[in-house]
C-alpha positions as a Markdown table, in Angstrom:
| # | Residue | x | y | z |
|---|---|---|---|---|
| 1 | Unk | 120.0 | 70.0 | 134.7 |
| 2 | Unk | 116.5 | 70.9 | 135.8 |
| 3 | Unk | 116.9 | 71.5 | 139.0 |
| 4 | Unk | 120.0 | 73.4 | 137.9 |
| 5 | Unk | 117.7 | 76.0 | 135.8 |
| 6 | Unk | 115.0 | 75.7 | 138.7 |
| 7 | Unk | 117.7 | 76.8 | 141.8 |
| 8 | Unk | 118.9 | 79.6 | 139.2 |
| 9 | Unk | 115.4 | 81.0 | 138.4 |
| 10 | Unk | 114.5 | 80.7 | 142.1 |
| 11 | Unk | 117.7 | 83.2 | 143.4 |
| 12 | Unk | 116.9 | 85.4 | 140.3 |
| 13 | Unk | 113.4 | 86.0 | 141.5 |
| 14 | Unk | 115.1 | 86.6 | 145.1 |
| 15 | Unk | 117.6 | 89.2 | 143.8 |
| 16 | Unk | 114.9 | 90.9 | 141.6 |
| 17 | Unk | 112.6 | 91.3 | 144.8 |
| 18 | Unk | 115.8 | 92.5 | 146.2 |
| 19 | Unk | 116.6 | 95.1 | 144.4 |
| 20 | Unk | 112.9 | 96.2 | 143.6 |
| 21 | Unk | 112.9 | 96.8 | 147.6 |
| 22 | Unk | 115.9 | 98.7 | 147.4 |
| 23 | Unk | 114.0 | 101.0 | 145.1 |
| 24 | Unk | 111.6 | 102.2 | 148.2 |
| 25 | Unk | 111.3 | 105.5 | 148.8 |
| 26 | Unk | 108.4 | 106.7 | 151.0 |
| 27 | Unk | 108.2 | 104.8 | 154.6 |
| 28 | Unk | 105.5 | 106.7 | 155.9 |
| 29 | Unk | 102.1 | 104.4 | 157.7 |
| 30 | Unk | 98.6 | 105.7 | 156.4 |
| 31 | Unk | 98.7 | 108.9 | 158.7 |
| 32 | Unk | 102.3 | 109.5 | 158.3 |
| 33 | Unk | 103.5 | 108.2 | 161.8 |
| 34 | Unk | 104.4 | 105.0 | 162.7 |
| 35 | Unk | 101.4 | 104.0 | 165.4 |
| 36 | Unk | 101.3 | 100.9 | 163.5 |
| 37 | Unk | 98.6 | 101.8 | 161.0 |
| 38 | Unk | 98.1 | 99.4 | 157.9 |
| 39 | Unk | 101.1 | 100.7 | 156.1 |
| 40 | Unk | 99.9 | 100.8 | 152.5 |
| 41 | Unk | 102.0 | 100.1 | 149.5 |
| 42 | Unk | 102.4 | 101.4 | 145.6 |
| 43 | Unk | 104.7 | 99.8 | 143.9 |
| 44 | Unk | 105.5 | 101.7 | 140.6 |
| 45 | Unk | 106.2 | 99.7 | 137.1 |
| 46 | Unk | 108.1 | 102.4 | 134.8 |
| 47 | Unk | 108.5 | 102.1 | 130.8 |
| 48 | Unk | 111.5 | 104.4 | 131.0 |
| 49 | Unk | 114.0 | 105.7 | 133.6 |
| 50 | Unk | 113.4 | 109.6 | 132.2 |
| 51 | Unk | 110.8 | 111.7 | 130.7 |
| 52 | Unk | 107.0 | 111.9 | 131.5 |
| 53 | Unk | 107.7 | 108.1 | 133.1 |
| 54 | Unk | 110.5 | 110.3 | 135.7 |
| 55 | Unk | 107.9 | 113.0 | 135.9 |
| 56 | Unk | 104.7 | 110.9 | 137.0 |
| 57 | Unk | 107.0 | 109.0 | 139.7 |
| 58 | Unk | 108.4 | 111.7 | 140.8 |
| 59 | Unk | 104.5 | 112.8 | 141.2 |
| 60 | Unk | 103.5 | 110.2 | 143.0 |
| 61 | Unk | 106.3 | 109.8 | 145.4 |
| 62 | Unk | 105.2 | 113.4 | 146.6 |
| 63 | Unk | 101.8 | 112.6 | 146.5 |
| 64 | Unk | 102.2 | 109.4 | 148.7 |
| 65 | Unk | 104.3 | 111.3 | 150.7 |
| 66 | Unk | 102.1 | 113.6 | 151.7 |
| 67 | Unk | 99.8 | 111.1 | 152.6 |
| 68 | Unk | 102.4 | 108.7 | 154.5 |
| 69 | Unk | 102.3 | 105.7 | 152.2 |
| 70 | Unk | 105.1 | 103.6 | 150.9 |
| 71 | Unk | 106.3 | 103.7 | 147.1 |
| 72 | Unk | 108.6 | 101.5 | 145.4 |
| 73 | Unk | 109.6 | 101.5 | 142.2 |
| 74 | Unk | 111.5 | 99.6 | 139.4 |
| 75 | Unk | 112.2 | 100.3 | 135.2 |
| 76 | Unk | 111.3 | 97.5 | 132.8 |
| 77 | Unk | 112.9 | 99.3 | 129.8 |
| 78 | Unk | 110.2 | 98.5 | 127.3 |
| 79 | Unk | 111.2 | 94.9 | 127.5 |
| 80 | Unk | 107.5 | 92.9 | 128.6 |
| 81 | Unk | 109.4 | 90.1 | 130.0 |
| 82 | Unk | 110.8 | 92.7 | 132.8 |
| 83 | Unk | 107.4 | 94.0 | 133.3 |
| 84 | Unk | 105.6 | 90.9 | 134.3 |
| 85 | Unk | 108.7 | 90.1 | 136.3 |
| 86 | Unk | 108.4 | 93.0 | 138.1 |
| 87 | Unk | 104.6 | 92.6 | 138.7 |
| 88 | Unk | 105.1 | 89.3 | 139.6 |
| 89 | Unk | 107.9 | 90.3 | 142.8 |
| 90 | Unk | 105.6 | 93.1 | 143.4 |
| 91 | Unk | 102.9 | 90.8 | 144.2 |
| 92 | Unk | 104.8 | 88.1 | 146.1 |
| 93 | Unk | 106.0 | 91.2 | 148.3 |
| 94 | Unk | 101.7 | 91.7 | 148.7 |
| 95 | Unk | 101.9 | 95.3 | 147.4 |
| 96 | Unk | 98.6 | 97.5 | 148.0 |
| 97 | Unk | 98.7 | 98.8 | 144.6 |
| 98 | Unk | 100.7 | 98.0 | 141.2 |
| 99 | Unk | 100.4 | 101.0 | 138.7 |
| 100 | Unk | 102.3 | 100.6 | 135.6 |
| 101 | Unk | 103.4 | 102.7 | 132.6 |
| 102 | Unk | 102.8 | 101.0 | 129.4 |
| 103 | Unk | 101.7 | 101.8 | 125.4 |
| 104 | Unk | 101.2 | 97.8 | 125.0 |
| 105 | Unk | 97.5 | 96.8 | 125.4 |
| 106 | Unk | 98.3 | 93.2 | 125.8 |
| 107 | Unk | 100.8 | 93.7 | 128.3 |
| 108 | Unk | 98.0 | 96.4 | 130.4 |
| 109 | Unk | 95.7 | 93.2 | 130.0 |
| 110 | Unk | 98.3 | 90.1 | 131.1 |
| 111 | Unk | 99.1 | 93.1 | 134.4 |
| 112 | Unk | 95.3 | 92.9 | 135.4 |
| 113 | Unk | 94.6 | 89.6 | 135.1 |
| 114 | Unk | 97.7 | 88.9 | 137.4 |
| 115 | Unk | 97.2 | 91.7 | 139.9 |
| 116 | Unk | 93.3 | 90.0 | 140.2 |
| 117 | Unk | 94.2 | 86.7 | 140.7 |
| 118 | Unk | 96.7 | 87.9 | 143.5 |
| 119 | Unk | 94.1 | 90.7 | 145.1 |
| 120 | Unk | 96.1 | 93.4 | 144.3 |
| 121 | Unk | 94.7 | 96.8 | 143.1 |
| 122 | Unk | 96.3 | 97.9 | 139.4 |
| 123 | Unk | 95.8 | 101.0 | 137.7 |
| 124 | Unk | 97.6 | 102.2 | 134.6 |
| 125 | Unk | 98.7 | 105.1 | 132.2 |
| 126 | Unk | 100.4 | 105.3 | 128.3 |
| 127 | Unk | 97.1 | 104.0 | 126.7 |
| 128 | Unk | 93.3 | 104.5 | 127.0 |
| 129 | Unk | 92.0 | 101.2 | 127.4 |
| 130 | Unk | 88.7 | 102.2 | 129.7 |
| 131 | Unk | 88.0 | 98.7 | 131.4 |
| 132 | Unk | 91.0 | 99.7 | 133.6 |
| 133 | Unk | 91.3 | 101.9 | 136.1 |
| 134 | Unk | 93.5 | 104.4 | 134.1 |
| 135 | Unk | 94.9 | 107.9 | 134.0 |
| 136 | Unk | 95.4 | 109.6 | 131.0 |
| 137 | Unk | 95.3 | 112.5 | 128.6 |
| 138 | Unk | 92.1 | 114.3 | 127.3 |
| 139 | Unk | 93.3 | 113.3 | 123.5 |
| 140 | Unk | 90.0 | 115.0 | 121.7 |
| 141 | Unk | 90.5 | 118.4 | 123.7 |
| 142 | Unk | 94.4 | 118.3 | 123.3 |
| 143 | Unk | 94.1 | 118.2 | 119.5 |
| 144 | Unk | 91.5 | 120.6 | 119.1 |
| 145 | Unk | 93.4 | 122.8 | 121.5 |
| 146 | Unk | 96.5 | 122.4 | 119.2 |
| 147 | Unk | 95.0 | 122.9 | 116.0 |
| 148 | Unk | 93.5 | 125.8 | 117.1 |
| 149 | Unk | 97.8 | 127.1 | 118.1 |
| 150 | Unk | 98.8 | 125.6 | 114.5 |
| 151 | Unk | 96.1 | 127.8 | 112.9 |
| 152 | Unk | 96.3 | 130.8 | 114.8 |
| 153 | Unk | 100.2 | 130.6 | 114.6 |
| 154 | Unk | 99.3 | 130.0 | 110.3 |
| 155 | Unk | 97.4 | 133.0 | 110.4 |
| 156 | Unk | 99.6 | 134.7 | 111.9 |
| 157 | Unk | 102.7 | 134.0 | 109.8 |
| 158 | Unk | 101.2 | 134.3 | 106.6 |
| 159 | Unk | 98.0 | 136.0 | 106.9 |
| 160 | Unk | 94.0 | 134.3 | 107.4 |
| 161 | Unk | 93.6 | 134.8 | 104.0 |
| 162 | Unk | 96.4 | 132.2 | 103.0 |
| 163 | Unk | 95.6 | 129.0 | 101.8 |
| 164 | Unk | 98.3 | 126.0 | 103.4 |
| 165 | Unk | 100.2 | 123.9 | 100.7 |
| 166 | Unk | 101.5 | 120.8 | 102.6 |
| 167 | Unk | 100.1 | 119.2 | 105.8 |
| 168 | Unk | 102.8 | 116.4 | 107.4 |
| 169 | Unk | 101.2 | 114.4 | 110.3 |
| 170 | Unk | 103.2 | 112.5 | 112.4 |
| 171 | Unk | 101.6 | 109.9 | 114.5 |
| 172 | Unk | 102.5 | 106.9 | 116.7 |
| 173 | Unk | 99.9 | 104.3 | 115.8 |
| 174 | Unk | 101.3 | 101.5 | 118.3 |
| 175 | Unk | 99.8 | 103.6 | 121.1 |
| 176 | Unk | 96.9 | 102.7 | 119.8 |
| 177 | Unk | 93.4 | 105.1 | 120.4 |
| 178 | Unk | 94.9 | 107.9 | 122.1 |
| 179 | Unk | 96.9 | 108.5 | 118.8 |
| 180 | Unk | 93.8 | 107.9 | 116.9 |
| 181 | Unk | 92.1 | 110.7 | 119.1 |
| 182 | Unk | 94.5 | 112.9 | 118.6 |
| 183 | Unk | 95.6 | 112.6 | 115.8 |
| 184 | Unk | 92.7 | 111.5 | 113.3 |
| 185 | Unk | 89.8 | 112.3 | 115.1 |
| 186 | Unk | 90.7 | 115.8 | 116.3 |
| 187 | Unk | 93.5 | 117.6 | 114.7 |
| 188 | Unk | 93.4 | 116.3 | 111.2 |
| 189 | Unk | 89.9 | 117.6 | 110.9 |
| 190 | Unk | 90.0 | 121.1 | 112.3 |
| 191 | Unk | 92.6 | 121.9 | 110.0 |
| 192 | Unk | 90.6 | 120.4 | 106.9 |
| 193 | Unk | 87.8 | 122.8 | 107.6 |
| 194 | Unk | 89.9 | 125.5 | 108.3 |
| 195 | Unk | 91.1 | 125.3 | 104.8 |
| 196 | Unk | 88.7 | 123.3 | 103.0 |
| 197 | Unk | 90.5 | 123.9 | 99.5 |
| 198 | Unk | 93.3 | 121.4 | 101.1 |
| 199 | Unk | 93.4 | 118.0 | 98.9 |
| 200 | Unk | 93.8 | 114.4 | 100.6 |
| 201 | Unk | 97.0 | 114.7 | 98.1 |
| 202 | Unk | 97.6 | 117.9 | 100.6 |
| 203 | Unk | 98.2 | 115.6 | 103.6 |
| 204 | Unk | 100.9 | 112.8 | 104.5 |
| 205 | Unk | 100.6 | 110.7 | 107.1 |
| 206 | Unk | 104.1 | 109.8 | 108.9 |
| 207 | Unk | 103.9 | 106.6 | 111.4 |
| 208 | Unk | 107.3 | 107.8 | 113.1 |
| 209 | Unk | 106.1 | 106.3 | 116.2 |
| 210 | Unk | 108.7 | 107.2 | 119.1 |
| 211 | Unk | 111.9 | 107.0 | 117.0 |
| 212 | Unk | 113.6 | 110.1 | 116.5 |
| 213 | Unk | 115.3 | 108.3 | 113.3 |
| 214 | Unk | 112.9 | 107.1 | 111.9 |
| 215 | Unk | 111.0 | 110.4 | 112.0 |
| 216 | Unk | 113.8 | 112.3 | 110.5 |
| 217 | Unk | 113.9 | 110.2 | 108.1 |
| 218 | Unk | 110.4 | 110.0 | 106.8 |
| 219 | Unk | 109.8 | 114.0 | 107.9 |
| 220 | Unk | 113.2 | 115.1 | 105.4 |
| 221 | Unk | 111.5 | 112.3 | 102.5 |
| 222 | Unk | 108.5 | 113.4 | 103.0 |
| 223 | Unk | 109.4 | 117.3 | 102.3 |
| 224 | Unk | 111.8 | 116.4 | 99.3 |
| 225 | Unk | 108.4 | 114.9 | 97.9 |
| 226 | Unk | 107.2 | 118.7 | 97.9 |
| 227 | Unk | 109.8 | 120.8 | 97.0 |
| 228 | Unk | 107.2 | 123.7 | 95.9 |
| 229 | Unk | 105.4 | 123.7 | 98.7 |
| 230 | Unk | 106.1 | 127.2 | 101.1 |
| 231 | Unk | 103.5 | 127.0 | 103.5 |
| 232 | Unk | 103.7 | 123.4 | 105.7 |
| 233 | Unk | 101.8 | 122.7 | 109.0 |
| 234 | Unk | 103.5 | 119.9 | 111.1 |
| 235 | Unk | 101.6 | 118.6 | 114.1 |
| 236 | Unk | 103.0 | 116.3 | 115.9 |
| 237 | Unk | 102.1 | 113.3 | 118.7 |
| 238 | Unk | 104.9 | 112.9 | 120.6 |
| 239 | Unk | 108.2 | 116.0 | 120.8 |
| 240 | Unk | 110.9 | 113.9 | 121.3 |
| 241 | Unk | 110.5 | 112.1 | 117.7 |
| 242 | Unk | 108.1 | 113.5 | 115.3 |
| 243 | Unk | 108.9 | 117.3 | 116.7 |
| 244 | Unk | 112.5 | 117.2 | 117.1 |
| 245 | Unk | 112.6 | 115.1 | 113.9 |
| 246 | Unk | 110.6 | 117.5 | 112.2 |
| 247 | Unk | 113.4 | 120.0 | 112.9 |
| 248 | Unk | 116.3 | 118.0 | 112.0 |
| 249 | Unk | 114.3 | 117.8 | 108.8 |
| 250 | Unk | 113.7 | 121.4 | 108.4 |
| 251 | Unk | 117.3 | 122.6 | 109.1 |
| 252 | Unk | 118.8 | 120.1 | 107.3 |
| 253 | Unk | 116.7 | 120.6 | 104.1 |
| 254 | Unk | 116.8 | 124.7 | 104.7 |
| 255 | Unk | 113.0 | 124.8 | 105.2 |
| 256 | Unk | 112.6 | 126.3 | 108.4 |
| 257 | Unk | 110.9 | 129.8 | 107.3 |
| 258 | Unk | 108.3 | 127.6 | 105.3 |
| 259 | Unk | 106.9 | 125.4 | 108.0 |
| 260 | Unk | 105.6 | 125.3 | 111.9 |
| 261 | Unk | 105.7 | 122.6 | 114.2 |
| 262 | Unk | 103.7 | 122.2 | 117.0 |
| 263 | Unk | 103.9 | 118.9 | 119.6 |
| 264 | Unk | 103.0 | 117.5 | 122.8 |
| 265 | Unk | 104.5 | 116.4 | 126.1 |
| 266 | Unk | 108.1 | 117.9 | 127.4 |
| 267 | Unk | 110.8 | 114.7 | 127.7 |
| 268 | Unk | 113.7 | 116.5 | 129.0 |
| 269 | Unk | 116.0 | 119.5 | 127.9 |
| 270 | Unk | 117.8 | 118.1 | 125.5 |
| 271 | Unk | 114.5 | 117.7 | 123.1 |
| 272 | Unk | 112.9 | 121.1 | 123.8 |
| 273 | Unk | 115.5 | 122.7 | 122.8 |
| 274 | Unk | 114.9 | 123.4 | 119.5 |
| 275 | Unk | 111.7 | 124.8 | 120.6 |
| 276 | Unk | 113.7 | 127.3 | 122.9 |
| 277 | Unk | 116.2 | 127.8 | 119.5 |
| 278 | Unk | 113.7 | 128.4 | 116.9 |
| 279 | Unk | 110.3 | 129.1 | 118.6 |
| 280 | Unk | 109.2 | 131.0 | 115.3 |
| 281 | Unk | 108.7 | 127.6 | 113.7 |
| 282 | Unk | 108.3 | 125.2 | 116.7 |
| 283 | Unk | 105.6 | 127.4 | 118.5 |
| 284 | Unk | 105.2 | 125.5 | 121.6 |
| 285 | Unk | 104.2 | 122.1 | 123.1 |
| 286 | Unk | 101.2 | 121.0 | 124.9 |
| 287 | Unk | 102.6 | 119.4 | 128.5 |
| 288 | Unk | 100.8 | 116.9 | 131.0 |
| 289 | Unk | 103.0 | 117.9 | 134.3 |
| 290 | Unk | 103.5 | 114.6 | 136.5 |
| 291 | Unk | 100.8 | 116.2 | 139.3 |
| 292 | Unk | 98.2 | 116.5 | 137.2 |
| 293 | Unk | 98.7 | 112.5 | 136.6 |
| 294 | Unk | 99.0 | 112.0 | 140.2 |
| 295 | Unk | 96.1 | 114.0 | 141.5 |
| 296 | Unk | 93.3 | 112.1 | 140.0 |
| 297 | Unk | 95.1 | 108.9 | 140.7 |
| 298 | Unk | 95.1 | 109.5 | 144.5 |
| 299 | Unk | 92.1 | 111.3 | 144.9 |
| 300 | Unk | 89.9 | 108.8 | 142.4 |
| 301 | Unk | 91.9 | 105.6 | 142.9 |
| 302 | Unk | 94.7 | 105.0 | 145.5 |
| 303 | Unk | 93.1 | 106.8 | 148.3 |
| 304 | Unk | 89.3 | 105.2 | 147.7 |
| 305 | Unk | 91.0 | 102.2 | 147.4 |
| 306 | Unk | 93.0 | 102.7 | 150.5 |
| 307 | Unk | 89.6 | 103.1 | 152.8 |
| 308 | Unk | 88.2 | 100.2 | 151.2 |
| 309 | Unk | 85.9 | 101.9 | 148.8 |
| 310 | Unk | 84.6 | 99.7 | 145.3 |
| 311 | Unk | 86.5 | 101.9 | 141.8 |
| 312 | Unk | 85.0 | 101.3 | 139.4 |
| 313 | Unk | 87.3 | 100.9 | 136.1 |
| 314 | Unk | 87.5 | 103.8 | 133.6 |
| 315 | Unk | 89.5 | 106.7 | 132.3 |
| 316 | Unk | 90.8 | 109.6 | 134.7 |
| 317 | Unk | 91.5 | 112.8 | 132.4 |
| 318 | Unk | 94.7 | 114.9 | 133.4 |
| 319 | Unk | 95.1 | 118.7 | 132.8 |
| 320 | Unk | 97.2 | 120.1 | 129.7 |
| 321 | Unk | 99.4 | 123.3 | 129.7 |
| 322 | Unk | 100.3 | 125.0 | 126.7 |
| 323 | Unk | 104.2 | 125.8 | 127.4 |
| 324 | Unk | 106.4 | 128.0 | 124.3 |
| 325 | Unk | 109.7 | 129.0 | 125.2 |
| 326 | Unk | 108.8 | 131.9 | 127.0 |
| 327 | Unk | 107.1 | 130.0 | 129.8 |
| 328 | Unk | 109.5 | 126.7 | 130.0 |
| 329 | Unk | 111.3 | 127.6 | 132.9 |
| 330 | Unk | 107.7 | 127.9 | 134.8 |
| 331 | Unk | 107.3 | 124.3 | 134.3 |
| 332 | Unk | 110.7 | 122.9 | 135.4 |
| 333 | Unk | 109.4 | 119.1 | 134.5 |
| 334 | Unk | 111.4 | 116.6 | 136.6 |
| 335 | Unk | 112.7 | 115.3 | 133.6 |
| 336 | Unk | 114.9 | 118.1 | 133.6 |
| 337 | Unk | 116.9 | 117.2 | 137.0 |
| 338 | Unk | 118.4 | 114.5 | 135.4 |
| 339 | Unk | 120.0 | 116.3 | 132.1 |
């Protein structure tokens, strides 16, 4: 029976680095030609098939193109045991490079300790652990930056002399200190000096994580727990849960002419489109485009790394883009080929 489970778990690794092989999608040497170069290698380790993960690789496969290295990819659909398998094939095929996608700090830690023991470069995005090499989003300046839209968007709508009655926070604490950041550290304080007169009382905080559920849920409680309040401010961490949830919340509870929403990131069409639909209440998104991921990631990382050059772990900051409805279609994120 042993050797039974042992002859099984040996072809599963097989077909695994089978089909993670299959997933190649740049040929190129490192000058683009095929003189016989070192021929260097980035194998890609996704959360998710769609969304910012589909935009980043999508951003790196151009990227890497450019410069004439190989990519490979594979999806480990939020499921750890698929990630380390993946690493793990990645490594017996002596990859250049691992870089996953991941929110779980454990998991960032068990993919470094592997990819040292083998030789093999990693680097990382979805959380901001800085003794990695890691790319990832300015979270201070993003939540000043959409404060600042909430309150000039408030001041707009009701007049600077208003005074807000309700504050609902959503936040995804299981990414961990980006959310903090962001969230805690950032937004949650501009708008308490902007209206000092606001009570803690005056501000819930909604751990909706990345479940569009669970956020309606909470979001539509959370407004039924105020039913005199006219004059709500919803920032939100993520779009495609605590901002579309937010809406689902406000249509369903006839709310939408007291409150306004504002998020971050783009996921595909499907969840910007109540921004599009009702852009008087969801006033627009902050958006990390898959390039601006890619470019420090080559030019501070991969590339270095590729002429033999010591990098030193810490945190590479990508741009942000403020996108409403009227400037969408400039943006075009990957994510939106696949709808």
């Amino acid at each position: 029976m042993e050797k039974r489970k042992w002859i099984v778990a040996a072809f599963t690794a097989v077909f695994l680095i089978m089909g993670l092989t299959a997933c190649n999608r740049n040929k190129g040497t490192a000058n683009g030609s095929d003189s016989g170069e070192k021929q260097f290698t980035i194998a890609i380790v996704l959360l998710e098939a769609t969304g910012g993960n589909l935009n980043v690789r999508v951003a790196i496969e151009k990227f890497a193109k450019e410069r004439g290295y190989k990519t490979m990819y594979t999806v480990y659909e939020n499921d750890n045991e698929k990630c380390m398998a993946a690493v793990q094939a990645y490594i017996q095929q002596k990859v250049d490079v691992i870089f996953v996608y991941t929110i779980d700090v454990a998991m960032q830690k068990t993919v470094q300790d592997m990819c040292d023991a083998a030789g093999i470069h990693a680097a990382f995005t979805g959380s901001m652990e800085s003794q990695y090499v890691t790319v990832v989003d300015n979270e201070y300046d993003q939540g000043m930056a959409g404060a600042e839209r909430l309150i000039e968007a408030a001041e707009a709508k009701w007049g600077k002399d208003t005074d807000i009655d309700f504050v609902i926070l959503t936040e995804a604490t299981e990414v961990g200190t980006g959310n903090r950041i962001r969230m805690h550290e950032a937004i949650y304080p501009a708008i308490k000096a902007r209206w000092p007169k606001l009570k803690d009382s005056d501000f819930l905080w909604v751990d909706c994580a990345l479940d569009l559920l669970q956020a309606t849920t909470d979001i539509t409680n959370a407004l039924a727990s105020h039913p005199n309040a006219k004059k709500i401010l919803i920032p939100t961490f993520f779009n495609s849960s605590g901002a579309q949830g937010a809406m689902n919340s406000l249509i369903t509870s006839n709310r939408l002419d007291q409150a306004l929403v504002m998020s971050y990131h783009i996921s595909d069409k499907a969840t910007i489109q109540y921004m599009i639909d009702y852009p008087q209440v969801w006033i627009g998104t902050y958006y990390f485009p898959g390039d601006s991921y890619a470019k420090p990631l080559f030019e501070k990382a991969f590339d270095p790394w590729f002429r033999g050059e010591k990098v030193e772990p810490g945190l590479l900051y990508c741009e942000f883009f403020w996108v409403t409805k009227d400037t969408i279609d400039d943006w075009r994120p990957y994510a939106f080929e696949v709808q």
